[in-house]
N, C-alpha and C positions, 0 to 999 in steps of 0.2 A: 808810367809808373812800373815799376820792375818788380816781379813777382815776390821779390824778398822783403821787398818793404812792404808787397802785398799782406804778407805772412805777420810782419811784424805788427801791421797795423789790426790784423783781425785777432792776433793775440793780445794785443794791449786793449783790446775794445770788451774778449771778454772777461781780461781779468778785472778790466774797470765794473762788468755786471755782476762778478762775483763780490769785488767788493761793495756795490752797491749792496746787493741778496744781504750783504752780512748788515751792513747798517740800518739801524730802525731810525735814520732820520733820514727828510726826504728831498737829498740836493743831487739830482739828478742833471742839473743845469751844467756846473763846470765839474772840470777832473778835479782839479787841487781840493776842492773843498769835499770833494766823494774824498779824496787819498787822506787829505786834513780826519775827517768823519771816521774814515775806517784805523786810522793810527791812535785817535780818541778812545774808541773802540776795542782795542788791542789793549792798552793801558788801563781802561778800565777793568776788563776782563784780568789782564795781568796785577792788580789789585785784592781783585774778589778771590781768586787763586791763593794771595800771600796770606788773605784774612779768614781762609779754609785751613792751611797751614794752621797759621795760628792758633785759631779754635782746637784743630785735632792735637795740638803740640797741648793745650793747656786741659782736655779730654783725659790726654796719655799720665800728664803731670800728676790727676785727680784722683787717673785710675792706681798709678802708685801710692799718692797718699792711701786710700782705701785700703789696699797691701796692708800697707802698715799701722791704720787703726785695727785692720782686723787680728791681729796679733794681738796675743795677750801676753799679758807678764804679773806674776805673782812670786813673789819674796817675803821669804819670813827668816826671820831671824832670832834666836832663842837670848835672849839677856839674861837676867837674871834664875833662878831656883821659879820656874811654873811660868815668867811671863816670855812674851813672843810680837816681835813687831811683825804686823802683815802689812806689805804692801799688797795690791791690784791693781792694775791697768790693763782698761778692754775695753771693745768697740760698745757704745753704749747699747743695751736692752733693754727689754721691759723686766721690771724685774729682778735685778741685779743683786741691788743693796740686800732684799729680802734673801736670793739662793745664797749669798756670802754669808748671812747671817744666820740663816738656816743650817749653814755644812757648820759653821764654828758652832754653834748650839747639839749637834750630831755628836761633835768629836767632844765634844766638855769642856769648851772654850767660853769665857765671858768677856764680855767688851770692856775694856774699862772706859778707854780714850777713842776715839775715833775722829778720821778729818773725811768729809767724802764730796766729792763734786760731781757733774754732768754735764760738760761743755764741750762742745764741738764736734759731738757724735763721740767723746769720751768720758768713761764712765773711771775717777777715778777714788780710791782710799786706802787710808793710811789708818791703823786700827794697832792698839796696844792693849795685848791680851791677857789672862791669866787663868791658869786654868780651874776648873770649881772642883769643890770639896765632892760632888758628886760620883766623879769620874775613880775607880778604882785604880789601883797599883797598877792593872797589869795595863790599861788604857790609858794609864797617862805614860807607861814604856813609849804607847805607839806615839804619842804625841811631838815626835821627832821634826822638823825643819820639812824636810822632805817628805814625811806623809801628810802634813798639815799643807802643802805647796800642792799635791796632790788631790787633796779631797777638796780644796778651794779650785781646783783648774776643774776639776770633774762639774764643780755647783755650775761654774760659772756656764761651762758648753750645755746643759741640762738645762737650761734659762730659755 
């Protein structure tokens, strides 16, 4: 026997131990079914990898949505002489309904209408307002679109 196939045979004997090391099943008997065992092996592994992807791909997805409930968005819009639609939408709280309700009763706002929900970790309403006989001259000035979007974002972060 010639030193080179010497060579080749003591390297294929330990890759066959390496691949045995790697395998947790115990055929030590023939090669094919060690090479069968450790290519099982590989594929499995090569599996668990794609369903690690996955996971972190649908993690990343989550962590986005999260982004975007946690945004708020509040819109008001002046109709008519005194009323005012508010919209809200925000990542839902404890407490919500009460701080919106609380800043429009601040400003001298009354509800007339209201729609309000709480699904999906969102907190959302739709509220038709008008403003009371309370509220002087100079405080229904301020009662503008933009300060009323204002004192409604301030309730909300306060929550």
């Amino acid at each position: 026997m010639s030193s080179n196939s010497l060579r080749k045979r003591i390297a294929f004997r330990r890759e066959l131990r390496i691949l045995r090391a790697l395998n947790t099943a115990k055929s030590h008997a023939k090669r094919k079914s060690v090479v069968m065992d450790a290519l099982s092996y590989i594929y499995l592994m090569k599996l668990k990898v794609e369903a690690i992807q996955k996971e972190y791909s649908n993690l990343v997805a989550i962590k986005e949505n999260k982004k975007i409930m946690n945004q708020k968005e509040v819109k008001v819009e002046k109709t008519e002489e005194g009323f005012m639609n508010v919209r809200v939408r925000c990542e839902k709280g404890e407490d919500t309904l009460v701080s919106v309700l609380e800043a429009f009763e601040n400003i001298g706002l009354q509800v007339l209408q209201a729609r309000v929900s709480c699904t999906n970790g969102l907190f959302y309403m739709e509220a038709t307002t008008i403003s009371t006989n309370v509220v002087s001259d100079q405080n229904r000035a301020h009662l503008d679109a933009r300060n009323v979007t204002r004192v409604i974002s301030n309730a909300i972060e306060k929550k």
